[in-house]
N, C-alpha and C positions, 0 to 999 in steps of 0.2 A: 447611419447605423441600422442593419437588423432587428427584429424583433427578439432573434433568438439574441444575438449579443446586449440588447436592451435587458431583457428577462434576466442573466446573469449578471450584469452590473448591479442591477434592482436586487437580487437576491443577493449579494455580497452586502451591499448599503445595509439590508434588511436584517442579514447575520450578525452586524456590528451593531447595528440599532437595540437587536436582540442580548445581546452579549450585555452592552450599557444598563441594560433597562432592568435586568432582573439580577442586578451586581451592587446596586445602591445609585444609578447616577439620575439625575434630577429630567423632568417632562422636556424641556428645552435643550439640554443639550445631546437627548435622544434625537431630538426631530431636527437640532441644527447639526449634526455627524454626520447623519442617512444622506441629510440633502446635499451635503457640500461633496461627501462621496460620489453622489450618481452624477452632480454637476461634473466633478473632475473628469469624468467619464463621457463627458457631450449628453446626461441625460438630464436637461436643465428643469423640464415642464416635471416633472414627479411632485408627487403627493403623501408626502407620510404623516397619517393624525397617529400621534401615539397618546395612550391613555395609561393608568398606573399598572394597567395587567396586558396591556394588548399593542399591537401596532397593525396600524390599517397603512399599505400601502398600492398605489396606483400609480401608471403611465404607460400609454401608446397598449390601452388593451391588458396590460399587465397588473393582475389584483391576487393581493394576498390578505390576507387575516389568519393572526395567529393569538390563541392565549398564551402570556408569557408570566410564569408564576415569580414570585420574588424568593430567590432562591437562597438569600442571604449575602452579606456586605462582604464584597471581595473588589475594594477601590485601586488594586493595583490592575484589576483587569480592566475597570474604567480608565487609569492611567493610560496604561498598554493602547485601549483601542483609540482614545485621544491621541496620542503621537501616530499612530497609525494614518487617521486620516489625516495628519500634519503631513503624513510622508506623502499620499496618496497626492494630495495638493500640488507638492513640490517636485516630486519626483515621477510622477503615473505607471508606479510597476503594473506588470501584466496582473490579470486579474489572479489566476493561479497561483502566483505569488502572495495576494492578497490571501485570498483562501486559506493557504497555509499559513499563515501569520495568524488569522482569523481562528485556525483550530488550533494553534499552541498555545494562543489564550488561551481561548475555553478550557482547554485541558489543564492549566496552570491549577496544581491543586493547593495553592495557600500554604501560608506557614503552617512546619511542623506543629502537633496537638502541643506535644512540650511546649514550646513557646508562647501556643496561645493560653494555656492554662498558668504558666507561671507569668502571664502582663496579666490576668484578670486579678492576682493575689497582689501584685504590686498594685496596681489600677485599682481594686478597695482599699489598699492599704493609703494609699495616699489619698483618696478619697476621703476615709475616715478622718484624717490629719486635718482637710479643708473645712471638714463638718466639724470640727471643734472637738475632734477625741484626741487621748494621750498616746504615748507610745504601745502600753498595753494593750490599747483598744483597737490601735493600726494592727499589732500582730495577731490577732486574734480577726480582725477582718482580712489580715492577709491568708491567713490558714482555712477564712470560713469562702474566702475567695476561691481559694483554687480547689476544695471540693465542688462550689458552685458549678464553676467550669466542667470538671469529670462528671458531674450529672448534666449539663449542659449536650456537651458533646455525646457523650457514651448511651445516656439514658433516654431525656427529653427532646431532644431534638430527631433522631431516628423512629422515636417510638412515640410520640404524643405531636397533638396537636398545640398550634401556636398557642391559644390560651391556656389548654389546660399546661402547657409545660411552664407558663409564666405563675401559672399559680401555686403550681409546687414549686417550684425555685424558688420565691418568696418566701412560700412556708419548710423548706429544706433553710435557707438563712438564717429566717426568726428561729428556728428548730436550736442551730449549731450553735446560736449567741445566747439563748439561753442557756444550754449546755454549761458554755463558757464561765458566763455571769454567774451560774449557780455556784460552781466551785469555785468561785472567789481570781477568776482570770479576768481581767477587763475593769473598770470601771463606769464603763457609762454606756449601757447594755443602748439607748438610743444610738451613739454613734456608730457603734459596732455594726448594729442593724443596717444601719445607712452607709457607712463605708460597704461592709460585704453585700449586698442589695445590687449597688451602683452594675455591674457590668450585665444586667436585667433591661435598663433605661433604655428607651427606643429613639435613643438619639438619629439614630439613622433618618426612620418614615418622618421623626416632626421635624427637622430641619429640613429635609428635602420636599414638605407638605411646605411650608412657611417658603422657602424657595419658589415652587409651582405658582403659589398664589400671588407672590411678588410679580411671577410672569404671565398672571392671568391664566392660568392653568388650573379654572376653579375648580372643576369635577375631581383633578389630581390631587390638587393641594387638597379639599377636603377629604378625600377618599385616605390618604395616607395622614394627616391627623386625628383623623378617626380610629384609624390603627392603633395608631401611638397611643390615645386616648385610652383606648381596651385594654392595651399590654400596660397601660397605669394602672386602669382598675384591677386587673388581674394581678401581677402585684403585691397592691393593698390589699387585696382578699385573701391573699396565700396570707399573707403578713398577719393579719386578724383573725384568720382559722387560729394560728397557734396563741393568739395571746386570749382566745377564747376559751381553747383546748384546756392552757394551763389556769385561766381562771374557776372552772371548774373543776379543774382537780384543787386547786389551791383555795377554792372559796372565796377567792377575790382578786379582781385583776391589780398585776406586779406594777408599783406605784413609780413613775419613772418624772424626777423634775424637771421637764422641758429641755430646750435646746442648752446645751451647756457647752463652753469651750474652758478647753486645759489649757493652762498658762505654760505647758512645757512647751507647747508646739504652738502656741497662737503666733510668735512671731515672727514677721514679715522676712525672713531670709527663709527659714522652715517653710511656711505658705508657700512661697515662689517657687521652693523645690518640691514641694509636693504637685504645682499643679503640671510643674513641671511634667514630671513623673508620671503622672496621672493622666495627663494629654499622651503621653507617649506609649504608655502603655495604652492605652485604644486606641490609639492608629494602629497598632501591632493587631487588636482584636479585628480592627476594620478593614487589615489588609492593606494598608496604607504600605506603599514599597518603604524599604526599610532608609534609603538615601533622600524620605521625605518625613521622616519619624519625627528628627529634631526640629524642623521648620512647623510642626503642627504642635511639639510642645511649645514654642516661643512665644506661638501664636495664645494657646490656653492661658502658659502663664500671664502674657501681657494682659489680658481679660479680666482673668482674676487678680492682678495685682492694679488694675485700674478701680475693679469694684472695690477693695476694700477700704484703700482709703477715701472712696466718697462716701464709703457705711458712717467708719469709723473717725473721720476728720472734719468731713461736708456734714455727715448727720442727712445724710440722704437716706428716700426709706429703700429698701430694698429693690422694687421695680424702676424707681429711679434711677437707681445705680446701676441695674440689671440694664437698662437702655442703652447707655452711656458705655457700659463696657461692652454691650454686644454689636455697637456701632466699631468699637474697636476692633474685635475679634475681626467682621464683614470689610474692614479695612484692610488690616492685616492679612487676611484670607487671601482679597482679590491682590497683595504687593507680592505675596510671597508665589502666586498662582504664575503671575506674570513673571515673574525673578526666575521660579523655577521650572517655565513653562509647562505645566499640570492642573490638570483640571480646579478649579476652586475650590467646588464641594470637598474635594481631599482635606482643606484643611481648616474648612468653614465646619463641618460638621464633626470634625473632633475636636476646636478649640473651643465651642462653643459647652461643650459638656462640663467645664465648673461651675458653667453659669444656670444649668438646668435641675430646677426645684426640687432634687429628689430626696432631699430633708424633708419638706412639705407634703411627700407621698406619706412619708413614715408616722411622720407626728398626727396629719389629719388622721391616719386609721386610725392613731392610737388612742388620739382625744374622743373619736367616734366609738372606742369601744368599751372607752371605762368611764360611756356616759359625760363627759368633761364639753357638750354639746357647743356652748360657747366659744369653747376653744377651738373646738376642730373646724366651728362654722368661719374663727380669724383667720384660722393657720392655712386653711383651704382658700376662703377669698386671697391670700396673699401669695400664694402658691401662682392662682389663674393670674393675677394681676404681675408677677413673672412671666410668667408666659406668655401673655399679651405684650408685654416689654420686649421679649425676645422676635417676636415676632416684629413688633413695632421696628426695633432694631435693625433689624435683616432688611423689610424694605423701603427703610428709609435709606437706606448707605443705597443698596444698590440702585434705588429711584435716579437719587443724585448722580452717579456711574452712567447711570443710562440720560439723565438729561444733559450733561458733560458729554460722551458721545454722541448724541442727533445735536448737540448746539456742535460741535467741531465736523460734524460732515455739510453740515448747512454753511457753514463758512468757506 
């Protein structure tokens, strides 16, 4: 093989690599794509270190470096380039062929705005439903949902930066649900907050951070939990401007009695359809193709319908349970990845969102900010010690995954 035919196989691999990387898909299966591509191509000796913004690639004299910005979660182009190099393997179309396939990706612009704005209003609405609100407090998150979204898309997102648009969005929320709550719409202005909130949550960077570090991929995995960690605080800060705002005009911040669930929705057929619901409306936000939508909700619901009754029957404490079901989720992930051969993270990182604390964002501001110091120091420990759960979760399944595969190649 030429240098010059080396150089465009490298630069194909590198275009795909590029495509994965800045779409939502995980350090490892950027650098196992690139490689298995330039293989199929006789260029076996290549070098691709990819990092959570960049990919360094080398062979036979050929070096590239590129920064690659995270340009937000579009998992059907992940999909896309996955069977891509399924095909490249099996079939070795010319590379031109490649090429073009490689640019109708990239150009693939996502679901229509409509649709992403009416799954964020269903996606808090059921949201709220999980976090223990009534039916009033779901519609009122589903209406605070889908302005979320129009300042999402139209406002925040073109016009501000990552944090500051996380911290108005929060405080555009708390804004709408007080609104709500004042004229007597809603009853339990907490859930509201936390259903319409949820399509904020950076499920994406911390699952795919918990991913990296599973694969040893420390610099990534911390580099993109640290993200995730900012777009928390940011957040809770939008969330706490306004109950600061209104405390001061009101003389006193608005007295709110902790986590509560309505007895209309708390049971377990309602729950199953909400997470339902909820899981599938964020693979729609996530891009997730839509012939993968239903296999990402089965996944959420089985998650949350395993946690709840080890809450409510085991008397398990929450990050127990949170363990236990997110061993589920990382099971179901890798059955249904392989079923419907697509990448995992597709349905790893959207089943995984009932199980992620975002009650625990709301309540820690809130006890932090009417002084309730105790509380917020529990609700917060129990928040990370979820977290630490979910992670613990993620790689312990796939540890296991992986000592199952080297014990069957050693055989």
């Amino acid at each position: 093989m030429t240098d010059s035919e080396t150089q465009q196989v490298l630069e194909v691999a590198y275009e795909a690599g590029n495509i994965l990387l800045e779409n939502g898909a995980e350090i490892a299966r950027v650098e196992e794509t690139t490689a298995r591509i330039a293989a199929a191509y006789g260029v076996a000796d290549s070098d691709f270190f990819v990092l959570s913004n960049g990919i360094f690639a080398t062979a036979h004299g050929y070096a590239k470096v590129k920064f690659i910005p995270f340009k937000g979660t579009q998992l059907a182009k992940v999909v896309a380039v996955n069977q891509l190099s399924r095909d490249i393997e099996h079939d070795h179309p010319p590379l031109d062929v490649v090429r073009q396939r490689l640019d109708a990706i990239r150009s693939y612009s996502g679901f229509p705005a409509y649709e992403q704005i009416l799954a964020s209003g269903l996606g808090s609405a059921a949201f709220c439903i999980i976090f223990g609100g009534g039916w009033i407090d779901s519609l009122v998150s589903f209406i605070v949902g889908i302005l979320l979204y129009l300042f999402v898309l139209y406002v925040s997102a073109p016009r501000m930066s990552k944090l500051m648009g996380n911290i108005c969005g929060g405080a555009l929320v708390t804004l709408l649900c007080f609104v709500a709550y004042s004229v007597g719409f809603g009853q339990s202005l907490g859930n509201m907050i936390i259903g319409a909130i949820i399509p904020l949550i950076p499920g994406v960077p911390f699952t795919n951070g918990v991913r990296d570090l599973a694969n040893e991929d420390y610099i990534a995995g911390t580099t993109r939990l640290l993200d995730a960690i900012l777009v928390f605080f940011c957040i809770a800060l939008g969330v706490v401007l306004v109950f600061l705002i209104d405390s001061h005009i009101e003389g006193s911040i608005i007295p709110l009695n902790g986590m509560q669930t309505n007895p209309a929705t708390a049971h377990y057929a309602i729950q199953c359809a909400a997470a339902f619901l909820g899981t599938v409306a964020f693979a729609i936000l996530f891009g997730v193709p839509h012939r993968h939508a239903a296999g990402c909700g089965i996944v959420g619901m089985a998650g949350w319908m395993l946690y709840l009754p080890l809450c409510h029957l085991l008397h398990l404490s929450p990050a127990e349970a949170t363990f236990f079901a997110t061993m589920l989720v990382a099971l179901l992930s890798r059955f249904m990845a392989v079923w419907r051969r697509c990448p995992v993270t597709v349905f790893l990182i959207c089943g995984i969102f009932p199980l992620i604390p975002g009650a625990g964002i709301f309540w820690t501001s809130y006890y932090i900010v009417s002084a309730q110091h105790t509380a917020a120091l529990a609700t917060g420990f129990t928040a990370i010690k979820v977290c630490v759960a979910i992670v613990l979760g993620i790689i312990v399944l796939f540890e296991l995954f992986q000592l199952a595969k080297r014990k069957k190649e050693q055989q």
